[in-house]
C-alpha positions in Angstrom: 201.5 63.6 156.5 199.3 60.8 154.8 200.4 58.5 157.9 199.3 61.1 160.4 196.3 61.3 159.0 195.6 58.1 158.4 196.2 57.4 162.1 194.7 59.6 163.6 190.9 60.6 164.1 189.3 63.4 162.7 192.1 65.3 161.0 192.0 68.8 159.9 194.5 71.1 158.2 195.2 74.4 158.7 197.8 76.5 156.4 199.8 79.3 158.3 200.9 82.0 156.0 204.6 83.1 155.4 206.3 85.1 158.4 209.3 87.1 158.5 211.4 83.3 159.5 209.2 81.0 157.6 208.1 79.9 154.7 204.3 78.7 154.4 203.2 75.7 156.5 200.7 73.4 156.8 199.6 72.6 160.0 197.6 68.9 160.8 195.3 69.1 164.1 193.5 65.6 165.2 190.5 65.9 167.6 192.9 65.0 170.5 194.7 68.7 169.5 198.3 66.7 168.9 199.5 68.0 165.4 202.1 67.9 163.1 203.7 71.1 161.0 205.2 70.8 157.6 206.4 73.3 155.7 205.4 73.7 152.0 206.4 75.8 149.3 203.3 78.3 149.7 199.9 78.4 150.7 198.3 77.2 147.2 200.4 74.0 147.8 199.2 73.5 151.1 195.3 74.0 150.2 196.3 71.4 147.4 198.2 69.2 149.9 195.6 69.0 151.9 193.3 68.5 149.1 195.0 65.7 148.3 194.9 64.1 151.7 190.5 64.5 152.0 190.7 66.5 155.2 188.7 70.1 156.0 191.2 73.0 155.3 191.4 76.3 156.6 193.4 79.3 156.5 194.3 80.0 160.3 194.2 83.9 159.2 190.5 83.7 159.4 189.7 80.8 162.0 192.8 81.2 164.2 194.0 77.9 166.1 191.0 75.6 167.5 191.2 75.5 171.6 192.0 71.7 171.5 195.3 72.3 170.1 196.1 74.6 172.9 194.6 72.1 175.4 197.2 69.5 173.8 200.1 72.0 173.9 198.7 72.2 177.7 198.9 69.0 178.5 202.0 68.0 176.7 204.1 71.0 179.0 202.7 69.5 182.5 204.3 65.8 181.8 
């Protein structure tokens, strides 16, 4: 995660809560959209994950996905 962040621009996390498969995640979105998904014991330890890693955090039950990951996930299915 720290090398993700540290190569890419503008990094901000966003921590998915449990589902009925997973566990809690924390999700890594760079301005391009591309991301990367980890999960993490629970949502406290991704706030504090991401805490540690000095990027914006948010909990995607109250901001949903940003429209540049979709655009990424867009672009990545054409190729």
């Amino acid at each position: 995660m720290q090398d993700f962040v540290r190569t890419r621009v503008g990094v901000e996390a966003y921590v998915e809560p449990p589902t009925q498969d997973t566990g809690a995640t924390l999700l890594l979105i760079a301005t391009t959209g591309e991301w990367t998904r980890r999960r993490v014991p629970d949502e406290r330890t991704a706030f504090d994950v991401a805490g540690s890693l000095g990027v914006p955090v948010y909990n995607v039950r109250f901001t949903g996905y940003p429209q540049r990951m979709r655009d990424w996930n867009s672009r990545q299915r054409r190729r």
